[in-house]
LOVEX-763834 format. One record per residue (C-alpha): x, z, y; residue in three letters; residue number from 1; chain. Coordinates in steps of 0.5 Angstrom, whole numbers, plus 500, padded with zeros to 3 digits. Layout:
REM residues N
REC:east:up:north:kefi:volum:tiro
REC:X:Z:Y:ALA:NUM:A
...
This chain:
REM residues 350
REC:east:up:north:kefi:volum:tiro
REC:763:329:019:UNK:1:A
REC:759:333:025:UNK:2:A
REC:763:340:026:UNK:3:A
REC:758:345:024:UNK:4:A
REC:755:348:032:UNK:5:A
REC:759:355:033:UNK:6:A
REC:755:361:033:UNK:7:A
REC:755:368:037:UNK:8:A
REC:759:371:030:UNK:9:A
REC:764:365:030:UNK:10:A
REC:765:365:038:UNK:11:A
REC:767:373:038:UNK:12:A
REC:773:371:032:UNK:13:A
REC:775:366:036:UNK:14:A
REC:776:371:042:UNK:15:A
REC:779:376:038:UNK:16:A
REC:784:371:036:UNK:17:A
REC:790:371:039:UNK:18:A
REC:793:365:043:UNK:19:A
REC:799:362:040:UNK:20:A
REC:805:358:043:UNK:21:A
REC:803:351:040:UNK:22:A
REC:796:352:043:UNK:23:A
REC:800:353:050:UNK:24:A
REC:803:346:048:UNK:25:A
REC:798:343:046:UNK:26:A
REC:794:344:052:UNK:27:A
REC:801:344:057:UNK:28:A
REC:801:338:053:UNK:29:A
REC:809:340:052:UNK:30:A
REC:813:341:046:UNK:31:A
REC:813:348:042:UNK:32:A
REC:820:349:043:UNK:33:A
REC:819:348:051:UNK:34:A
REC:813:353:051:UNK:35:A
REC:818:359:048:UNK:36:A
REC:825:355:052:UNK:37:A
REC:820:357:059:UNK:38:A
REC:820:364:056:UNK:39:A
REC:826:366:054:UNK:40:A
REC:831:367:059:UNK:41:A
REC:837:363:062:UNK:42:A
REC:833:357:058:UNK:43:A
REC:834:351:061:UNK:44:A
REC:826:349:064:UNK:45:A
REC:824:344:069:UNK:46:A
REC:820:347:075:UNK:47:A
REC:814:343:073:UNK:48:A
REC:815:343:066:UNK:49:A
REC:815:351:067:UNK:50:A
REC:809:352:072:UNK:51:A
REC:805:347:066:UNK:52:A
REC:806:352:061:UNK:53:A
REC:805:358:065:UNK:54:A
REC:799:356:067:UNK:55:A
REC:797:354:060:UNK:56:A
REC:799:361:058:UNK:57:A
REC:795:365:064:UNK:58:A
REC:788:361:061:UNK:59:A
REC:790:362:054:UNK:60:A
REC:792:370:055:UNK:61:A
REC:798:368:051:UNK:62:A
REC:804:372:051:UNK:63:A
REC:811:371:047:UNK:64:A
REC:811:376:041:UNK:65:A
REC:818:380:041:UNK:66:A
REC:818:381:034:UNK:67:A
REC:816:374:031:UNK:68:A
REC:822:371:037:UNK:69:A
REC:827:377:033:UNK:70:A
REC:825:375:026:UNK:71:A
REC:828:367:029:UNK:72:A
REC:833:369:032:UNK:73:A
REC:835:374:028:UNK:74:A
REC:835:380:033:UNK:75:A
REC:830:385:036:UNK:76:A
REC:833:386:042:UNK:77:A
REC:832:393:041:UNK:78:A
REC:837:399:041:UNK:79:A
REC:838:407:039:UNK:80:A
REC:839:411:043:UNK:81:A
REC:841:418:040:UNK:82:A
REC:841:425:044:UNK:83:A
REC:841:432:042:UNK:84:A
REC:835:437:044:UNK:85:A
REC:841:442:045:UNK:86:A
REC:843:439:051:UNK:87:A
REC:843:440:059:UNK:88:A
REC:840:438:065:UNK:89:A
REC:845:433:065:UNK:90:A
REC:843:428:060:UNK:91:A
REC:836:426:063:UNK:92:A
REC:841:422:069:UNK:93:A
REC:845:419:062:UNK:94:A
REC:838:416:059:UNK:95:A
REC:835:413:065:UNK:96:A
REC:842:410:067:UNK:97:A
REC:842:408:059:UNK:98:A
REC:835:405:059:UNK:99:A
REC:835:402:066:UNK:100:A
REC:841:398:064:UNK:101:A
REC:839:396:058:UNK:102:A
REC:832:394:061:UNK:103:A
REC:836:389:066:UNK:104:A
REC:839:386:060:UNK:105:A
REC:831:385:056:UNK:106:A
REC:834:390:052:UNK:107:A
REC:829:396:049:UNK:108:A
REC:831:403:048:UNK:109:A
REC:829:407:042:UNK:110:A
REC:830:414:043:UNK:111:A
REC:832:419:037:UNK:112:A
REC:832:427:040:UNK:113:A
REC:835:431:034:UNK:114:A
REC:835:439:035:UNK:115:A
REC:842:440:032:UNK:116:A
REC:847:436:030:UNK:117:A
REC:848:436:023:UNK:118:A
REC:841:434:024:UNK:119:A
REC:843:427:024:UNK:120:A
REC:843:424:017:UNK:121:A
REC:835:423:016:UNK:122:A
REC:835:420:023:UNK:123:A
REC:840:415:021:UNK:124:A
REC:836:412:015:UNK:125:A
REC:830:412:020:UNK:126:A
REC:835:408:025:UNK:127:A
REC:836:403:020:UNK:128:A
REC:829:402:018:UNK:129:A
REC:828:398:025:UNK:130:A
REC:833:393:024:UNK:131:A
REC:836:396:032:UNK:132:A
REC:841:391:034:UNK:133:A
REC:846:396:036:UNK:134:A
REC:846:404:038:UNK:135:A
REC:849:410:043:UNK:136:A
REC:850:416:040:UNK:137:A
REC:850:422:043:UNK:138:A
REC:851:426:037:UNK:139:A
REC:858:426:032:UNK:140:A
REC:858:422:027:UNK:141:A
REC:860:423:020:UNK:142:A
REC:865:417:017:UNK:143:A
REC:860:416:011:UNK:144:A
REC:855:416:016:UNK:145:A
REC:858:410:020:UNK:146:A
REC:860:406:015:UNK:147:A
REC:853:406:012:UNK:148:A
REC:851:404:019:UNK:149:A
REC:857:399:019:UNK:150:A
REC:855:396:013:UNK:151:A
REC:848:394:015:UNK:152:A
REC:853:390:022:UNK:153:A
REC:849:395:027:UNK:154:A
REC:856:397:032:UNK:155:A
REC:855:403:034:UNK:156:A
REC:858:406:041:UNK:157:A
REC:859:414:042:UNK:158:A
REC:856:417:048:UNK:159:A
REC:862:423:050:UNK:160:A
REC:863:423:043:UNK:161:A
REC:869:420:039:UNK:162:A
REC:872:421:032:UNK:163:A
REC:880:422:033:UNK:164:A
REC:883:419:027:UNK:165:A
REC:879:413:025:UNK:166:A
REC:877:408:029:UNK:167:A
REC:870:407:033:UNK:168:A
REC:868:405:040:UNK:169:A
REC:867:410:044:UNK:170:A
REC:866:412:052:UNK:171:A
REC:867:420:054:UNK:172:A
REC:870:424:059:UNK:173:A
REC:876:427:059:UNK:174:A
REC:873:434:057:UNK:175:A
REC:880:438:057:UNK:176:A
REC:884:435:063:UNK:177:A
REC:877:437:066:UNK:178:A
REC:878:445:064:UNK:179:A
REC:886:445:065:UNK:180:A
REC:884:443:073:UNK:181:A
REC:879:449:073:UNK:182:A
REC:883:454:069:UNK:183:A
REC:889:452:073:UNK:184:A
REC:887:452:080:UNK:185:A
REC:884:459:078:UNK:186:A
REC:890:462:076:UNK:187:A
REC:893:460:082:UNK:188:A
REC:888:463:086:UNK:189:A
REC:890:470:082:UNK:190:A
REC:885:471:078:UNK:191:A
REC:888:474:071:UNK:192:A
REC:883:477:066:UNK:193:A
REC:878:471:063:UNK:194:A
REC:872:470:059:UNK:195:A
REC:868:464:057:UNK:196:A
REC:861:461:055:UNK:197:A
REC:861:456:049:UNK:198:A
REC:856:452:048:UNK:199:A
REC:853:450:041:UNK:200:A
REC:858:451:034:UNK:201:A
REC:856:444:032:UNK:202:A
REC:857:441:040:UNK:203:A
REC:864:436:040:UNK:204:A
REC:864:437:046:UNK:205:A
REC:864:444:047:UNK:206:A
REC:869:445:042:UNK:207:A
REC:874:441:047:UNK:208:A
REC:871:444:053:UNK:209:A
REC:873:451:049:UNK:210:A
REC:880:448:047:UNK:211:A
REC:882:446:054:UNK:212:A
REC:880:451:057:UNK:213:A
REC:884:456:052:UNK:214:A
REC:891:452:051:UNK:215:A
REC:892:452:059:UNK:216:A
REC:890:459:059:UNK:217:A
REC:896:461:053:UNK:218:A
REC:901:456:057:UNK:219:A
REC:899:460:062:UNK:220:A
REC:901:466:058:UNK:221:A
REC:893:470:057:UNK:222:A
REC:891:470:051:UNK:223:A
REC:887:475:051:UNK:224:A
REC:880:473:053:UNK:225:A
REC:873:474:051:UNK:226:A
REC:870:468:048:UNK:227:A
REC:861:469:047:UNK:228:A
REC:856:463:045:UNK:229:A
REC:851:460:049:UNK:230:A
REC:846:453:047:UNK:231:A
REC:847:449:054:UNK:232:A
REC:841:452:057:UNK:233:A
REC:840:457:063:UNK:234:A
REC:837:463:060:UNK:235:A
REC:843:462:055:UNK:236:A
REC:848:463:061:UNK:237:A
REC:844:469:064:UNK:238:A
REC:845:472:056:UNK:239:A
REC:851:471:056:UNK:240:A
REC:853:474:062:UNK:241:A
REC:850:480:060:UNK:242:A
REC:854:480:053:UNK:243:A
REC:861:480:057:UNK:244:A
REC:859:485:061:UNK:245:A
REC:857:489:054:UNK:246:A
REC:864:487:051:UNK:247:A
REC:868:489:057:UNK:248:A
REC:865:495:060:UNK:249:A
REC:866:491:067:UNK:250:A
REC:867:484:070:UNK:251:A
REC:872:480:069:UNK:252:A
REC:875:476:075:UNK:253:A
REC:873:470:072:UNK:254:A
REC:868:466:067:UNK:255:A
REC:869:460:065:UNK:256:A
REC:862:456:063:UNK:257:A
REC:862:450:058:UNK:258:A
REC:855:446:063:UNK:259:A
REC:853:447:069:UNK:260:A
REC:846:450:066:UNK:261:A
REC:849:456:063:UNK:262:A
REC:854:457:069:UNK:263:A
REC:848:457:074:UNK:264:A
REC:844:462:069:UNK:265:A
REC:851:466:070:UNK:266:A
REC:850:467:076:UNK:267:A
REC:843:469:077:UNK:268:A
REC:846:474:072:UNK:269:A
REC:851:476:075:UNK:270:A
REC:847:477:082:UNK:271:A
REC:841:480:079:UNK:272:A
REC:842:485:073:UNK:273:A
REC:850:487:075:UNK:274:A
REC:850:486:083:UNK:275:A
REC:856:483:083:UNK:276:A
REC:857:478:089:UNK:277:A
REC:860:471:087:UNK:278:A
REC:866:469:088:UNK:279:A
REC:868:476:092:UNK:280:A
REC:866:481:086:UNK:281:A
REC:867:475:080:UNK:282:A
REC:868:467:079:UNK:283:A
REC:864:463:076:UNK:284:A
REC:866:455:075:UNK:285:A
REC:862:449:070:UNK:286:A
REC:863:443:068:UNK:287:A
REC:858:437:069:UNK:288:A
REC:857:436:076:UNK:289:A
REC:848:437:075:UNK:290:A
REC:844:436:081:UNK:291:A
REC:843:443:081:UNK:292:A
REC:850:445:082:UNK:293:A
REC:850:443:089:UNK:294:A
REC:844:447:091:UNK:295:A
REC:847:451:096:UNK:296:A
REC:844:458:092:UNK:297:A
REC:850:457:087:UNK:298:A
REC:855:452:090:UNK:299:A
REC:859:450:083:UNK:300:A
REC:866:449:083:UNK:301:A
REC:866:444:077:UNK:302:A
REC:868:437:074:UNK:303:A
REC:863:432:074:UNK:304:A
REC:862:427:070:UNK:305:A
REC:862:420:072:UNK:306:A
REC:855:418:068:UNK:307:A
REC:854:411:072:UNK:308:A
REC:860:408:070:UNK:309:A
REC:860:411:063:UNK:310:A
REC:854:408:062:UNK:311:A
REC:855:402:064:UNK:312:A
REC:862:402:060:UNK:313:A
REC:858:404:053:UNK:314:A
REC:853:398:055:UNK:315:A
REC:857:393:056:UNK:316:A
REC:861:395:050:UNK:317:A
REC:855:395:046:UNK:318:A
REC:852:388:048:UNK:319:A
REC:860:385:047:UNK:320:A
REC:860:387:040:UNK:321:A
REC:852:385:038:UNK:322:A
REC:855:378:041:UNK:323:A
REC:861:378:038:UNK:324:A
REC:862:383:032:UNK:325:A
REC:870:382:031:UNK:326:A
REC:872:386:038:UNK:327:A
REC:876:391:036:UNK:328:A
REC:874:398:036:UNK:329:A
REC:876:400:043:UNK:330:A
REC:876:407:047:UNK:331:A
REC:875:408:054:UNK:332:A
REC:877:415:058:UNK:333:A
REC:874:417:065:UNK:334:A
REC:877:423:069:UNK:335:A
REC:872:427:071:UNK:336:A
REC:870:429:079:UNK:337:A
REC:873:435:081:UNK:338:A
REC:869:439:085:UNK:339:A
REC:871:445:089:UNK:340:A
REC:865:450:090:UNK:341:A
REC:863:456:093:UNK:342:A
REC:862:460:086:UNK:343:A
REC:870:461:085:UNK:344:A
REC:876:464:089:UNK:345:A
REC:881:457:088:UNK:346:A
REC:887:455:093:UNK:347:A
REC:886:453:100:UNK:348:A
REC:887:445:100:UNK:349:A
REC:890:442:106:UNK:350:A
């Protein structure tokens, strides 16, 4: 039976529909299974049997389809990852670190911005939705949030977060031992009243930052010490100057910041609405180790994070447990860089 002559209409539905891995077979004249071993990386694939397919490929504008591939293989080769809009300068190094990492893996990053913490039941369901094969989470997560992720076997790494009493996988600075250096070598270099800007309520690592900072002070036996609330930004450190100065009629010796961001807004506040000179009028420390913190304007004494060796960690840990799900949870702590800047009066180091 002759075919029926192709017309202009049939042509176009022809070149709308898209080139499959048997049509790549049949004109490379290989197996289907070659085609998807030539495009799937670390498969074993001989030299000539790859350039037939690849030319077959380019003839026919093929391209593997990811998700057809996940359906098979049971993965998406995506991951979340989940930040908090409530953060500072220092998270867009962490995200690039992140994504850059995974993308050497073949693996795609889905990203998940909540405006608070306590935001992060909704964005929980909508994870679930895209059947991740894992998660980074720099937002705390709740035991019924984890067990509900857990239950659907997604591992999840916690991003400078971690949940003490229960077992989770989790990379984070030592937040406090990071404040108990900064508060100790202040008070060696003899500054004795203090206050300190937090950041955000529902932010963890704040709450250890804070914490820190406090016990070391009390062991040091000052326990009076004026405590006011940023959000992690700039403007919110200059505000916060502002306010200590309105609660104490005067400049402490030191202030003790909970980021970077908020110290660096201390600082313009100290300088341009009270005058002050940093450190000769009143210290000022931080904590991260942000790019802006070096600029010679501001000259931070802080910790900063090790991010390239903490992302590093949470990735590995993440693709470890995606391949084998019965690791056992694992921890890991990273001390922090200690910095001596030009914003504070600390000991001379021989």
């Amino acid at each position: 039976m002759n075919e029926p002559p192709k017309t202009s209409e049939t042509n176009a539905k022809d070149n709308r529909r898209r080139a499959t891995s048997y049509d790549v077979a049949q004109m490379a004249g290989v197996s289907q299974s070659a085609v998807s071993r030539v495009f799937q990386d670390g498969a074993s694939a001989s030299k000539a049997m790859r350039n037939r397919v690849m030319a077959a490929a380019g003839k026919l504008g093929y391209r593997p389809n990811a998700i057809a591939r996940g359906l098979i293989t049971q993965r998406s080769n995506m991951v979340a990852v989940i930040i908090t809009e409530q953060t500072n300068l220092y998270y867009p190094e962490v995200l690039f670190q992140l994504t850059h990492q995974f993308s050497e893996r073949g693996i795609r990053v889905l990203l998940f911005t909540l405006e608070h913490e306590r935001d992060i039941d909704s964005t929980v369901e909508k994870i679930l939705q895209y059947r991740v094969d894992g998660i980074v989470t720099a937002a705390l997560l709740s035991a019924t949030q984890l067990e509900t992720i857990e239950s659907e076997h997604i591992p999840v790494i916690f991003f400078n977060r971690t949940l003490p009493e229960v077992l989770v996988n989790s990379v984070r600075c030592d937040q406090e031992e990071g404040e108990r250096w900064l508060v100790g070598e202040l008070y060696a270099a003899g500054h004795r009243s203090y206050a300190i800007v937090t950041g955000p309520e529902d932010s963890p690592v704040s709450t250890e930052r804070t914490t820190g900072a406090l016990q070391k002070l009390h062991e040091l036996g000052i326990d009076d010490v004026t405590i006011v609330h940023g959000d992690f930004g700039f403007e919110s450190g200059s505000h916060a100057f502002a306010e200590i100065m309105e609660t104490l009629d005067s400049a402490p010796d030191a202030v003790i910041v909970a980021n970077d961001a908020m110290a660096i807004g201390c600082i313009d506040g100290a300088r341009e609405m009270f005058k002050l000179k940093v450190p000769e009028d009143i210290s000022i420390v931080g904590f991260d180790g942000v790019g802006p913190s070096r600029f010679a304007a501001y000259d931070l004494s802080t910790v900063r994070q090790p991010v390239g060796r903490m992302t590093e960690a949470a990735v590995s840990m993440l693709i470890d447990r995606i391949d084998d799900p019965d690791l056992s949870p694992e921890k890991r702590v990273f001390s922090g860089e200690r910095i001596r800047g030009s914003s504070a009066r600390m000991p001379i180091t021989k």
